[in-house]
N, CA and C of each residue as an Amber inpcrd file, in Angstrom:
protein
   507
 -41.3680000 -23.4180000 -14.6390000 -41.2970000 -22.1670000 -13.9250000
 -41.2120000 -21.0440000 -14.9560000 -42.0400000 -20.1580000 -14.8470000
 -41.9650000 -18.5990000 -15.8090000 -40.4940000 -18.2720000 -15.1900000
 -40.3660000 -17.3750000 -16.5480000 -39.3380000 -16.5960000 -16.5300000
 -39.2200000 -15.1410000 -15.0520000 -40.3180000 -15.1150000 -15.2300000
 -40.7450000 -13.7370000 -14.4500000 -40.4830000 -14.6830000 -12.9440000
 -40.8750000 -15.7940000 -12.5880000 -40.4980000 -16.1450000 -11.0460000
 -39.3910000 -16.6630000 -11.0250000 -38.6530000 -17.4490000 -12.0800000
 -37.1100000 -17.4960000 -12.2520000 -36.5660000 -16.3690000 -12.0050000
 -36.5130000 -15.2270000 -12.5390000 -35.7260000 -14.4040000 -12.0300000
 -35.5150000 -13.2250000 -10.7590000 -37.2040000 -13.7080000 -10.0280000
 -37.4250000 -13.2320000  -8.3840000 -36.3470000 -14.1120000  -7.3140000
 -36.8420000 -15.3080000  -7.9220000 -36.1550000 -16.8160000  -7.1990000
 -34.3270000 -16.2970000  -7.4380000 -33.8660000 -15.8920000  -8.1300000
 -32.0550000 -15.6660000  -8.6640000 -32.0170000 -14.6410000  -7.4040000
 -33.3860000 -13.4010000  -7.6300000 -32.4040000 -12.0900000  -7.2240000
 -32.9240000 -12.5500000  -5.6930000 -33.7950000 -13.4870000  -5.0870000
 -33.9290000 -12.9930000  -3.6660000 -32.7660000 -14.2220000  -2.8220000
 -32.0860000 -15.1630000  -4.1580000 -31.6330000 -15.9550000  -3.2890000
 -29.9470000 -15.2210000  -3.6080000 -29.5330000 -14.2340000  -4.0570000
 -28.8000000 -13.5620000  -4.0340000 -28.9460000 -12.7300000  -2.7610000
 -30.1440000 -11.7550000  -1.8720000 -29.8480000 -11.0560000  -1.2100000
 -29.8230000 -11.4930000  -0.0300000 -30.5750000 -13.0700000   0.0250000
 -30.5950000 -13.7710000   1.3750000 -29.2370000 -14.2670000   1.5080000
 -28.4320000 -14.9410000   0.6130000 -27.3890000 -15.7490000   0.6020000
 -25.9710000 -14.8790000   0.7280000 -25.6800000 -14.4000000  -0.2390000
 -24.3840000 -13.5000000  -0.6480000 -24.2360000 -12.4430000   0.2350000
 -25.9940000 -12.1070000   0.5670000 -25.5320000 -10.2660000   1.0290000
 -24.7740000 -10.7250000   2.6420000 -25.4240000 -12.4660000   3.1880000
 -24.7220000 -12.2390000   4.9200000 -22.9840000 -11.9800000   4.3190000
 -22.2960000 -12.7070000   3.5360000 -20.9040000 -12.5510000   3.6120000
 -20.4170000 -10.8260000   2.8410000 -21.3010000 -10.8330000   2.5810000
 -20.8490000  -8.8900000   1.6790000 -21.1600000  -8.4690000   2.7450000
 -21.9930000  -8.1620000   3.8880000 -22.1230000  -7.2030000   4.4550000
 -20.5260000  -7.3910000   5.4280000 -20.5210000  -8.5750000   5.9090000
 -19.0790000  -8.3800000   6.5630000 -17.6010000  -8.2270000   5.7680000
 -17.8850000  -8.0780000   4.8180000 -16.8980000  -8.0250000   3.5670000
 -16.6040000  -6.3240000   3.8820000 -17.9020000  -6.0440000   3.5270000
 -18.1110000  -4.0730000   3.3070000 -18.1950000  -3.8240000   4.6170000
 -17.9760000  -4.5110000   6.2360000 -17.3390000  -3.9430000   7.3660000
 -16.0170000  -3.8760000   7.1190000 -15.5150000  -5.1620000   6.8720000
 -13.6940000  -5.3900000   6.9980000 -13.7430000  -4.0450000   5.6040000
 -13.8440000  -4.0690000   4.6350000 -13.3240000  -2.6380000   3.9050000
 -13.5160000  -1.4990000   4.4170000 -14.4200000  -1.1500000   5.0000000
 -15.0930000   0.4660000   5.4330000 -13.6880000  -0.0170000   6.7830000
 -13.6740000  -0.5570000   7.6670000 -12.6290000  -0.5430000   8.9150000
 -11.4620000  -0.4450000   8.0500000 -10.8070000  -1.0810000   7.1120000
  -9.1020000  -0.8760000   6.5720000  -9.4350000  -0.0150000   6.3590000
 -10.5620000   0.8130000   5.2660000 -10.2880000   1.9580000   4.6910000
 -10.2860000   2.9400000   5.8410000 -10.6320000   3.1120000   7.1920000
 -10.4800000   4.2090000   8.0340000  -9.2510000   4.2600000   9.0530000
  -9.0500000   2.4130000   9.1670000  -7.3150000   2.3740000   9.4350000
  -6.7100000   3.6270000   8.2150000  -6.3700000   3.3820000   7.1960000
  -5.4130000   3.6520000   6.0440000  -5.6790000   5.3470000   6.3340000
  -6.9910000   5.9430000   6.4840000  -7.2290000   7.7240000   6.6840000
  -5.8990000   8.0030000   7.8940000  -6.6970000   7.1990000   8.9300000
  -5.6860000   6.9100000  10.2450000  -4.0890000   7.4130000  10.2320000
  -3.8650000   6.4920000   9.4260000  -1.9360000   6.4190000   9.0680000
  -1.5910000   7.5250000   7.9350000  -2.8450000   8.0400000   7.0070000
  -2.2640000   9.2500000   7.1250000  -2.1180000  10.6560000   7.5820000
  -3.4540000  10.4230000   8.5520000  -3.1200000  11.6360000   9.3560000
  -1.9400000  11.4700000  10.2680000  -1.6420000  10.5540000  10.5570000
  -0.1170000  10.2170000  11.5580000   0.5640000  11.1390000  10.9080000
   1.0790000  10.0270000   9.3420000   1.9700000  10.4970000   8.6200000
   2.1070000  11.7690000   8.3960000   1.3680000  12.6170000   8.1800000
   1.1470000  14.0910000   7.9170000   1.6680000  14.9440000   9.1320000
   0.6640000  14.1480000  10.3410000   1.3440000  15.2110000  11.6210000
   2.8410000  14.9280000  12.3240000   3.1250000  13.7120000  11.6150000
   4.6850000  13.4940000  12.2400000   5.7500000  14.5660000  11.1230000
   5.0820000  14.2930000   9.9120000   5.9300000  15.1510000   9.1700000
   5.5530000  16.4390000   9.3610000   4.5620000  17.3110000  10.0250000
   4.7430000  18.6470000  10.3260000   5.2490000  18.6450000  11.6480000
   5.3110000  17.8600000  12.5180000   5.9900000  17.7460000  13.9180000
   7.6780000  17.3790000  13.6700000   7.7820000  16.8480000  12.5140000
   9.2950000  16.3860000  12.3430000   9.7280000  15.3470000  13.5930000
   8.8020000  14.7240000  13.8090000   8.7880000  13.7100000  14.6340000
   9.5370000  12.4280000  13.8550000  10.8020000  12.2030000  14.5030000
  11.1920000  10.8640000  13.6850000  10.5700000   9.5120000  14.5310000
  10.9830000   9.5930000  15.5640000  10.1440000   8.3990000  16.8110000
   9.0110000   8.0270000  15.9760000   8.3400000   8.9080000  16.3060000
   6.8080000   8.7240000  15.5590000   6.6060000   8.6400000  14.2500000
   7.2010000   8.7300000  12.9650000   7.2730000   8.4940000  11.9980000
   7.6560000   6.7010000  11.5840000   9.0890000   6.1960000  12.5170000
   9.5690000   5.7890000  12.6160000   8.7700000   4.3480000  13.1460000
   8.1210000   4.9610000  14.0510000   6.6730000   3.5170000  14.9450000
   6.0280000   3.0700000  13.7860000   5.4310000   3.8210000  12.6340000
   4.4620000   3.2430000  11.7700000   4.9610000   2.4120000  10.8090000
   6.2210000   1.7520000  10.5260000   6.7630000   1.3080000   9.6040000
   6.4840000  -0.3850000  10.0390000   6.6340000  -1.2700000   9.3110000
   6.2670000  -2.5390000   9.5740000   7.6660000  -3.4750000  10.1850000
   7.0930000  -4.0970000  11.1180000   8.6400000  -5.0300000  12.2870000
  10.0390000  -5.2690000  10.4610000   9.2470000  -5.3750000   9.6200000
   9.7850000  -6.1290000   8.4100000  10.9150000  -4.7720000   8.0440000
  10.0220000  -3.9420000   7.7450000  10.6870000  -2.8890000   7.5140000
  12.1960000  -2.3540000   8.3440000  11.5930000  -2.0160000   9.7370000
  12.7860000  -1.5990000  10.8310000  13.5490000  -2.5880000  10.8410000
  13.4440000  -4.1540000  10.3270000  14.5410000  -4.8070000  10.4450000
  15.1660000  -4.5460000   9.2120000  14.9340000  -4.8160000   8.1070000
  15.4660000  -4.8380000   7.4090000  16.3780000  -3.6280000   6.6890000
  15.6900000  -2.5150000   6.7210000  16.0410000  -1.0080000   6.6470000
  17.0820000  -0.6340000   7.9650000  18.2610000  -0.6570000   7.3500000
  19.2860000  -0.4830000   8.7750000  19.3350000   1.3880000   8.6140000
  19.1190000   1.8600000   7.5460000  19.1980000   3.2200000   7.1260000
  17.9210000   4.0460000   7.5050000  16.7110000   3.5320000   7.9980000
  15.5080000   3.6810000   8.1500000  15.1160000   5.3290000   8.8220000
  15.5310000   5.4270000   9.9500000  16.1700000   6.6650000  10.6450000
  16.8790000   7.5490000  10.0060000  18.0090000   7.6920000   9.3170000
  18.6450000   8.2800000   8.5380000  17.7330000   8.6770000   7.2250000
  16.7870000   7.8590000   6.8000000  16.1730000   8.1240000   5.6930000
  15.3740000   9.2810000   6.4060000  14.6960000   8.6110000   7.4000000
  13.1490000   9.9530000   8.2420000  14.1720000  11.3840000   8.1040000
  14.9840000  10.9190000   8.5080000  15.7190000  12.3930000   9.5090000
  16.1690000  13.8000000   7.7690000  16.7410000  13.0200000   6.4630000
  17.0880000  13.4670000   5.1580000  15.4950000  13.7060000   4.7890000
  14.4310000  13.0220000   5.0100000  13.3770000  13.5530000   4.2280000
  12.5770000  14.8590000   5.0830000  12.7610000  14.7240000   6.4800000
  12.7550000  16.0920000   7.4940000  13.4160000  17.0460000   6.7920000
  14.2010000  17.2060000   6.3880000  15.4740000  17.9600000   5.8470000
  14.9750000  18.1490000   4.6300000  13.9150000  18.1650000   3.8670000
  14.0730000  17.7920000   2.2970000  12.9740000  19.0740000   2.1370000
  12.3240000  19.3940000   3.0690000  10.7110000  20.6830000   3.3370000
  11.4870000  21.5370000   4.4450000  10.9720000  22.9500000   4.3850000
  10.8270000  23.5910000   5.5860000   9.1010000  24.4620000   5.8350000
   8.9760000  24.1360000   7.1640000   7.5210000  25.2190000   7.2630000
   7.1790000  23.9830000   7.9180000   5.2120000  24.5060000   8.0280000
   4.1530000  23.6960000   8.7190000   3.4560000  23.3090000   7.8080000
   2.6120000  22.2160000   7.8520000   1.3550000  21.6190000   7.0030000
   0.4950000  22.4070000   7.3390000   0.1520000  23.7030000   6.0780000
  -1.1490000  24.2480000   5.9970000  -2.2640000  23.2950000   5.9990000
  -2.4680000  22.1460000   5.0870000  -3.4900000  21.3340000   4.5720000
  -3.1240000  20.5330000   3.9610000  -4.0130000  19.5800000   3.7780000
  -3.7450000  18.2100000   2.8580000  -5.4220000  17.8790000   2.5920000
  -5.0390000  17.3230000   1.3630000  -6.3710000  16.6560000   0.5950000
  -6.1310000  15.1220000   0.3730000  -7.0220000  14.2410000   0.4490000
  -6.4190000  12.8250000  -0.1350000  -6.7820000  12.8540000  -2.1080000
  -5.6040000  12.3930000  -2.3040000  -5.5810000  12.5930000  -3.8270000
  -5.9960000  11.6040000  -5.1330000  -5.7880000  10.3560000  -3.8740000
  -5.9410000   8.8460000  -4.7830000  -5.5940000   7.7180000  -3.9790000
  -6.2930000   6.7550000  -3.8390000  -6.1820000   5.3460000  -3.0380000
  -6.6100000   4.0630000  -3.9070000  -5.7940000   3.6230000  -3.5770000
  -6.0490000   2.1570000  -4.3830000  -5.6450000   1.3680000  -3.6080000
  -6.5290000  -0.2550000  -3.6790000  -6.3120000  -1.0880000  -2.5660000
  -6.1160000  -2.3060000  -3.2350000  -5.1710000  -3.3520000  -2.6350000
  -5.1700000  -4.7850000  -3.4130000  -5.4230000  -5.6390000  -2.2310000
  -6.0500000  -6.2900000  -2.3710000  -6.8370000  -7.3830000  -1.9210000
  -6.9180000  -8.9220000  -2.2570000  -6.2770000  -9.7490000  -1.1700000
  -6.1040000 -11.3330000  -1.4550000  -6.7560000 -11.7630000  -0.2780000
  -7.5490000 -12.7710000  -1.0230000  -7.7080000 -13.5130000   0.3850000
  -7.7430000 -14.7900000  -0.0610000  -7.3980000 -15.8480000   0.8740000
  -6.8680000 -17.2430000  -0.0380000  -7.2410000 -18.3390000   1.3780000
  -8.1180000 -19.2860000   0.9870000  -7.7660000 -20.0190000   2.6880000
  -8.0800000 -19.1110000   3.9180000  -8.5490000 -18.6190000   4.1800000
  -8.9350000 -18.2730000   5.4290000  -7.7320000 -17.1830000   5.7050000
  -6.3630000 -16.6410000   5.1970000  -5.8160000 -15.7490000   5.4400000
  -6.1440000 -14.5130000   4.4200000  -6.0200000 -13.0210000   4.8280000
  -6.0420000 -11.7700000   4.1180000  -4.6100000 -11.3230000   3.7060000
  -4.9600000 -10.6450000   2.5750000  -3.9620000  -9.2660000   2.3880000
  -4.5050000  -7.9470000   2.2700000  -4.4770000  -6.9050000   2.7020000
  -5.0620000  -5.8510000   2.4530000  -4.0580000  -4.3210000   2.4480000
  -3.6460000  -4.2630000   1.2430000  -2.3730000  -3.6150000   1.4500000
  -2.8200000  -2.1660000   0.3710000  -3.0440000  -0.7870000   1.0660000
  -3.4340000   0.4410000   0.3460000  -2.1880000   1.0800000  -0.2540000
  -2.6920000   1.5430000  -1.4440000  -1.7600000   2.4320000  -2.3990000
  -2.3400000   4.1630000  -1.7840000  -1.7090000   4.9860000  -1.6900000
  -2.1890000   6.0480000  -1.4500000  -1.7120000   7.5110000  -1.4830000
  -1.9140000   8.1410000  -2.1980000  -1.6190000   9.8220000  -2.4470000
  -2.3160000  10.7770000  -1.8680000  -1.5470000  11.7760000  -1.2820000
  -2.1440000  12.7650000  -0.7530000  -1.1590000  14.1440000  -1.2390000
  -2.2970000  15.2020000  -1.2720000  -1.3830000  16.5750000  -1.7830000
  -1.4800000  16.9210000  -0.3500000   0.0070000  17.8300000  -0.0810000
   0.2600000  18.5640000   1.0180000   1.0200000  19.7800000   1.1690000
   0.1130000  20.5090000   1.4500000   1.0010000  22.1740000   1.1710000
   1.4350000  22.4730000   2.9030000   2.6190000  22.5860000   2.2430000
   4.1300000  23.6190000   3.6710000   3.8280000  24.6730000   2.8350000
   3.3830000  25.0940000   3.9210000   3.2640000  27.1460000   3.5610000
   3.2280000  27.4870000   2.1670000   3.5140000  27.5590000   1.1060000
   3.0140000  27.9010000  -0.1780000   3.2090000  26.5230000  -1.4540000
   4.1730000  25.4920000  -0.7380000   4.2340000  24.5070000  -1.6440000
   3.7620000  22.9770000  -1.4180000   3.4430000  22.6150000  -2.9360000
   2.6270000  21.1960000  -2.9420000   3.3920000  20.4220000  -2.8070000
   3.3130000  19.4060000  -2.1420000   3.8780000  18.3260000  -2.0470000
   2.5000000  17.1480000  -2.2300000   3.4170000  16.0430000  -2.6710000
   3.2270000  15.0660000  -3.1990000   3.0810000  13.6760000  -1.9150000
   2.3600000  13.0190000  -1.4590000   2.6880000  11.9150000   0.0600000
   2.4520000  10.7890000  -0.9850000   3.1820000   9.9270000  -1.3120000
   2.9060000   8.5080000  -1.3550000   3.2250000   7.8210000  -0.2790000
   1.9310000   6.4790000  -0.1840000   2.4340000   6.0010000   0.6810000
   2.2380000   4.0980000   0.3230000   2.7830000   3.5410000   0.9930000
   2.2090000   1.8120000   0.5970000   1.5870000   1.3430000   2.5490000
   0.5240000   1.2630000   2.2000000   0.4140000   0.6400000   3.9560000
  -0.2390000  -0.7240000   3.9510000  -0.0390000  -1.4430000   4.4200000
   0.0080000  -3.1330000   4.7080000  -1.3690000  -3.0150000   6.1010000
  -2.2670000  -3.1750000   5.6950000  -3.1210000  -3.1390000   6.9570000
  -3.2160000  -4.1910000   7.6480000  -3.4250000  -5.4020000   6.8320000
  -3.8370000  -6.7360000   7.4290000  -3.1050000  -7.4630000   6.5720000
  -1.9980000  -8.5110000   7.2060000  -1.8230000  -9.3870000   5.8980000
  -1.3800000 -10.9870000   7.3970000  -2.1550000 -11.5030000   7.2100000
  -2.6490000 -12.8900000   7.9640000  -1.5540000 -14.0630000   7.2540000
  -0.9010000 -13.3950000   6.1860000   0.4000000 -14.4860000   5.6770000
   1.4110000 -14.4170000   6.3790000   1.4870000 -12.9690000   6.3720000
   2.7940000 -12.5690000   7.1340000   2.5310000 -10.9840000   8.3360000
   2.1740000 -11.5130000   9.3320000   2.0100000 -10.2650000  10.2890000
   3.4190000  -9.1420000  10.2450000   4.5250000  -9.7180000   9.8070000
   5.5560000  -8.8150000  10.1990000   5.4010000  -8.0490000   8.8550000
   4.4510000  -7.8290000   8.1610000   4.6330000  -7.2630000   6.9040000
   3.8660000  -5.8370000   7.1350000   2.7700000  -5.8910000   8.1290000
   1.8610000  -4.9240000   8.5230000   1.9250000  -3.5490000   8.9090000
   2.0540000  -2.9130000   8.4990000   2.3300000  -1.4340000   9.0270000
   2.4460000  -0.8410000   7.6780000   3.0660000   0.8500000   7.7370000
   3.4210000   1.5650000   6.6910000   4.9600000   0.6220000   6.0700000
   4.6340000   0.3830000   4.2200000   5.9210000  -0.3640000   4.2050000
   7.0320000   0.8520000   3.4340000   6.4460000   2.0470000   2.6830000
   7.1790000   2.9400000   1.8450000   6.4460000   4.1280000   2.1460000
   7.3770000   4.9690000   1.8110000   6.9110000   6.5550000   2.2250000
   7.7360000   7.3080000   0.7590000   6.9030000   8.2860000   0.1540000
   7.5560000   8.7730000  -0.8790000   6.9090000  10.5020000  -0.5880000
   7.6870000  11.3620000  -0.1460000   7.5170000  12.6900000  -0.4310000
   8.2060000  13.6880000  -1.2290000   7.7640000  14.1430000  -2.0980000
   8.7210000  15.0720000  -2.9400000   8.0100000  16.3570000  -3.3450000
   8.1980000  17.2820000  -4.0870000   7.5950000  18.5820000  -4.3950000
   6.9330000  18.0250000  -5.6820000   5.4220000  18.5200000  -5.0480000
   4.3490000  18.3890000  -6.6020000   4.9760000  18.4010000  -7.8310000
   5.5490000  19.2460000  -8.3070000   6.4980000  19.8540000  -9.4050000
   7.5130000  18.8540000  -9.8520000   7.8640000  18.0680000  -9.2860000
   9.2610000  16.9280000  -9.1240000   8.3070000  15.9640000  -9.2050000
   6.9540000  15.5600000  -9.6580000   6.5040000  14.3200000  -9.6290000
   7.1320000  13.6760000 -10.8050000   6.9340000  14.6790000 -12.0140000
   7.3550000  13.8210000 -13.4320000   8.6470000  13.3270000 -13.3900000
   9.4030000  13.9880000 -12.7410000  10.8710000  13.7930000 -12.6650000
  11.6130000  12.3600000 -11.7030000  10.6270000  12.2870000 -10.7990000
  11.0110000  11.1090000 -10.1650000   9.7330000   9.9200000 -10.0670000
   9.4020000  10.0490000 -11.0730000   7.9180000   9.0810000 -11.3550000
   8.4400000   7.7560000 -11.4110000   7.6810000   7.1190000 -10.2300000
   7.8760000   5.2350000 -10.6460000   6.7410000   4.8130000 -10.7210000
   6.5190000   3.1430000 -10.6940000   5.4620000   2.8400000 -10.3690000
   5.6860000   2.3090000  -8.9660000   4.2040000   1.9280000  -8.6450000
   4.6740000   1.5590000  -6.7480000   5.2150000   0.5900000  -6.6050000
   5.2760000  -0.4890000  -7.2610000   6.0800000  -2.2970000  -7.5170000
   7.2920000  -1.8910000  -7.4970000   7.9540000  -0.5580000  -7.6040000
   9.2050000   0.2960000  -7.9670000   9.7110000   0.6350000  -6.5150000
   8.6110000   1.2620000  -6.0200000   9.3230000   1.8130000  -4.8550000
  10.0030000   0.5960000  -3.7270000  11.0630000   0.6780000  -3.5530000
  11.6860000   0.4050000  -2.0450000  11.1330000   0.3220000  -1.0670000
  11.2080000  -0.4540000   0.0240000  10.6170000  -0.4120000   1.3840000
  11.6720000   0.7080000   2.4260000  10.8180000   1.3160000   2.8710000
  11.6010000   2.8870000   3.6450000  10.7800000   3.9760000   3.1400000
  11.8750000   4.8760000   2.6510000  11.4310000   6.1450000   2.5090000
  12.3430000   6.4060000   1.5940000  11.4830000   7.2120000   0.7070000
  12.2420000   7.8410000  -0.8080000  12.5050000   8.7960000  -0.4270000
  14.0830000   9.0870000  -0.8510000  14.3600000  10.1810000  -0.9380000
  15.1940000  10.0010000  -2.1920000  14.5020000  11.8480000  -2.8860000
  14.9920000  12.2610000  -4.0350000  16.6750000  12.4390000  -4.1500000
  17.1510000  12.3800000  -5.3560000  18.4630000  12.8230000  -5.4920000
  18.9780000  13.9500000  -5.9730000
């Protein structure tokens, strides 16, 4: 066999073969990734609504159990801004991805800038979209808001953050 039909034969049995499981690969990503937009527009409008209920729903069964302070945290980080959400931009997303045996993990890293009336704020968030190991893990698992300005000062990495909600000291 030439080289030249060896390498027709590689690339067409690549687009017949691989592309059926990529294309449903690049559905399940394009769907988490518009879940994850999803949870943060929640997040955003509960925190300009100061909605704790609703802040409070997006956290994972794992979380509300385990977080006995969970409420108390929403209600101190309400308390931590005053004003309305002029705007928000998404700032940075990163996603980790397992899949093992027939179960998923699909758990987004995610930053967003958010200005209250003249100041930036900072949204981290950790959200658990799909995880087929453990369903009670699924939902928003950490929430980190602080003033743009206060990033260097209370900088972790996300393996760092707590399950709940950060609040600064």
């Amino acid at each position: 066999m030439s080289k030249r039909k060896f390498i027709v034969f590689v690339v067409l049995y690549m687009l017949i073969f691989v592309n059926c499981r990529g294309k449903e690969t690049m559905r399940l990503f394009m769907s988490h990734d518009q879940k994850n937009l999803e949870i943060a527009d929640k997040i955003i409008t509960y925190l300009d609504l100061k909605d704790e209920d609703g802040l409070y729903s997006l956290f994972s069964e794992q979380v509300i159990e385990e977080d006995e302070a969970l409420k108390d945290e929403i209600l101190a980080l309400f308390s931590s801004y005053h004003g309305s959400v002029v705007k928000y931009e998404e700032w940075a997303i990163g996603v980790e991805t397992k899949i093992e045996k027939g179960d998923k993990l699909s758990q987004y890293y995610s930053r967003f800038l958010v200005w209250i009336g003249e100041t930036e704020y900072m949204l981290h968030y950790i959200y658990i979209v799909e995880n087929s190991f453990n369903r009670e893990t699924e939902g928003v698992r950490t929430i980190k808001f602080i003033r743009k300005e206060d990033e260097e000062k209370y900088f972790c990495y996300w393996d760092q953050l707590k399950a709940g909600v950060f609040i600064p000291e």
